[in-house]
Steps between C-alpha positions, in 0.01 A plus 500: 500500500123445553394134643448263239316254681190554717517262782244515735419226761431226213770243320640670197672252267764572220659265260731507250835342359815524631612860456195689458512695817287334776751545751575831384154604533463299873819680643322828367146376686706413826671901481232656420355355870856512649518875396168530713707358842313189394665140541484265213558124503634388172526141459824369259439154376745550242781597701607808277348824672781722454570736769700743230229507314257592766700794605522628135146526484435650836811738506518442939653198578322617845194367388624155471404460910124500428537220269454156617714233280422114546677235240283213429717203418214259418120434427466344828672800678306706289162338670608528815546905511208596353304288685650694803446836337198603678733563818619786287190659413546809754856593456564488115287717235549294172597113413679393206601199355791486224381219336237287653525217214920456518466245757191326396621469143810245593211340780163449201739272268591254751152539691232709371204425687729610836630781317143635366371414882778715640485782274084553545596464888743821452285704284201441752698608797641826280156542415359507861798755625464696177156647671700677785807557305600545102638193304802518202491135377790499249476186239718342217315402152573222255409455144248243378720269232155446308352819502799734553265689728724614846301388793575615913584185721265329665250580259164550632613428884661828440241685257255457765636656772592799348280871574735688260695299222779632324717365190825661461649449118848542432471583109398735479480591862139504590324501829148374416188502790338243372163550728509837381604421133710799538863506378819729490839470397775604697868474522792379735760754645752509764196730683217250463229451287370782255178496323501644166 
């Protein structure tokens, strides 16, 4: 299957709703380096990485060893390792996050100035180590009640920090690169992700 994504050292981000394949398409990213005896660090905010999953996709549960797992139980937690990231800049080949907004969604409606504050802090220091080392920012998406139009978390905290931004729709599936205004549809499989 040929590499969907192009990540060079830069932050890639890619949004969508629940379902429309962003972790999919990040476990493909990190195998596509693993595959290369490359180690990936994939950051699960979420908590629902699934190991079964993984090993569907890459057919060699061997390749599990050159990827790098972390749970982030919290915002605050969340902070804390990325701001410690740059220690890892020499021994892993690509960072992602899977999502950056879970945490700071449940943080913004009780405090948003912290929140907002927090979240620029993380995107600056992803930013800086995305120069020596590519950047998978995975982010959830909510829909304006007014407008109806679906807009990526953190709004422009998040649009701005972004060298490649990509929207993943779930119907019909689309994967749109919106700095390129380039689109393509694609489908879901027990493989991967096919473009059609």
């Amino acid at each position: 299957m040929p590499k969907i994504l192009n990540l060079e050292k830069n932050t890639t981000i890619v949004y969508g709703p629940p379902g429309s394949g962003k972790t999919t398409l990040a476990m493909l990213s990190a195998l596509d380096y693993i595959k290369e005896g490359k180690k990936v660090l994939f950051f699960d905010t979420e908590q629902t990485f699934s190991v079964d999953r993984f090993i569907q996709l890459s057919k060699d549960k061997k390749l599990l060893d050159n990827l790098l797992l972390t749970r982030v139980n919290n915002f605050k937690e969340q902070q804390m390792q990325i701001n410690t990231l740059y220690k890892l800049k020499n021994s892993v080949s690509l960072i992602i996050i899977d999502t950056i907004g879970n945490h700071y969604r449940m943080l913004v409606k009780s405090k948003p100035d912290l929140a907002n504050r927090m979240l620029g802090s993380q995107y600056r220091a992803l930013k800086d180590l995305s120069a020596s080392i590519p950047v998978l920012i995975l982010n959830q998406v909510y829909e304006n009640p007014v407008t109806n139009e679906i807009i990526m978390v953190g709004g422009n905290i998040s649009l701005e920090n972004a060298d490649q931004l990509i929207e993943l729709k779930k119907e019909p599936r689309q994967i749109v690169f919106k700095k390129e205004n380039k689109s393509r549809f694609f489908r879901i499989t027990e493989e991967g992700i096919h473009l059609v």
